[in-house]
N, C-alpha and C positions, 0 to 999 in steps of 0.2 A: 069695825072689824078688830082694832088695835084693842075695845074694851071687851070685847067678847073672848078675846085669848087670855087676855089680864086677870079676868073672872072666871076663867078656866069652862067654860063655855064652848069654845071649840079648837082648834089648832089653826094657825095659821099653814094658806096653802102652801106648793111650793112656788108658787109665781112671785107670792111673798115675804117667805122663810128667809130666801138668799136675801133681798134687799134690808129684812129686817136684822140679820145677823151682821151686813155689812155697816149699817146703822149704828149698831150698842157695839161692834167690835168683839166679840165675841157671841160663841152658841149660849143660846138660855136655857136650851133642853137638855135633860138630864140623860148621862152616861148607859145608855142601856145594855143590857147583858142578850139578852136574845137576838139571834139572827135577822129576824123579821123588824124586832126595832131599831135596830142599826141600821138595817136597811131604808129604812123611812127613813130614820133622819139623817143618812148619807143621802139619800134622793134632797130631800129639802135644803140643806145646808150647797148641794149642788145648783139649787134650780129647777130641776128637770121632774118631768111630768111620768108617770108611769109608762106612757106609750115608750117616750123617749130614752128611758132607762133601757127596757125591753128591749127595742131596736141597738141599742148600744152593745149590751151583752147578749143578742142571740136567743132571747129567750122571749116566748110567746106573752103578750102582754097580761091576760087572765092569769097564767100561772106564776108570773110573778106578783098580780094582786093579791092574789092564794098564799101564796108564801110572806109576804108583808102584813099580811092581816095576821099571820099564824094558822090558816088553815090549813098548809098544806105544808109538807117537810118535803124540800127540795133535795133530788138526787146528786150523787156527788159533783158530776160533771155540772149542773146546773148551779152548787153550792160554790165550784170554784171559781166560774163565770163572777159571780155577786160578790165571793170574798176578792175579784177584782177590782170590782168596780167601787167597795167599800172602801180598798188603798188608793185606787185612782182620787176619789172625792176627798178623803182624808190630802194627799199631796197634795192637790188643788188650795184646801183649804189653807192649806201649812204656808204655802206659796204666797197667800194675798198677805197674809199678814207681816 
């Protein structure tokens, strides 16, 4: 799994994101500008599985896949639910270290 992220092969999930960022002490992924990949990688650096996210913020679990992939542009009310949940993981993170 650890050689297949190293070779850029595929991402590690989030069941293992959080343990592997707790590991090196710091996030390895790179700073992103868009909605949808901040979104990912505030889910991952969390932990939490997309069901889980959803259930968190109130927002149907597809439509938040839609939105994280960049399919779909999330409505305001839906966008400020997420720009929550991006500060909630952000403090969390701030927090362990």
């Amino acid at each position: 799994m650890v050689t297949a992220w190293e070779l850029n092969r595929n991402e590690p999930t989030a069941k293992f994101a959080k343990r592997i960022i707790e590991f090196l002490g710091y996030v390895p992924f790179q700073n992103p500008e868009s909605l949808a990949k901040r979104l990912y990688l505030a889910r991952l650096i969390s932990g939490k599985t997309q069901e889980e996210v959803s259930k968190e913020i109130g927002v149907d679990e597809s439509n938040l896949r839609l939105i994280e992939l960049g399919v779909r542009t999330p409505f305001r009310k839906t966008r400020e639910k997420i720009e929550w949940f991006l500060e909630e993981a952000l403090v969390a993170r701030v927090m362990q270290i």
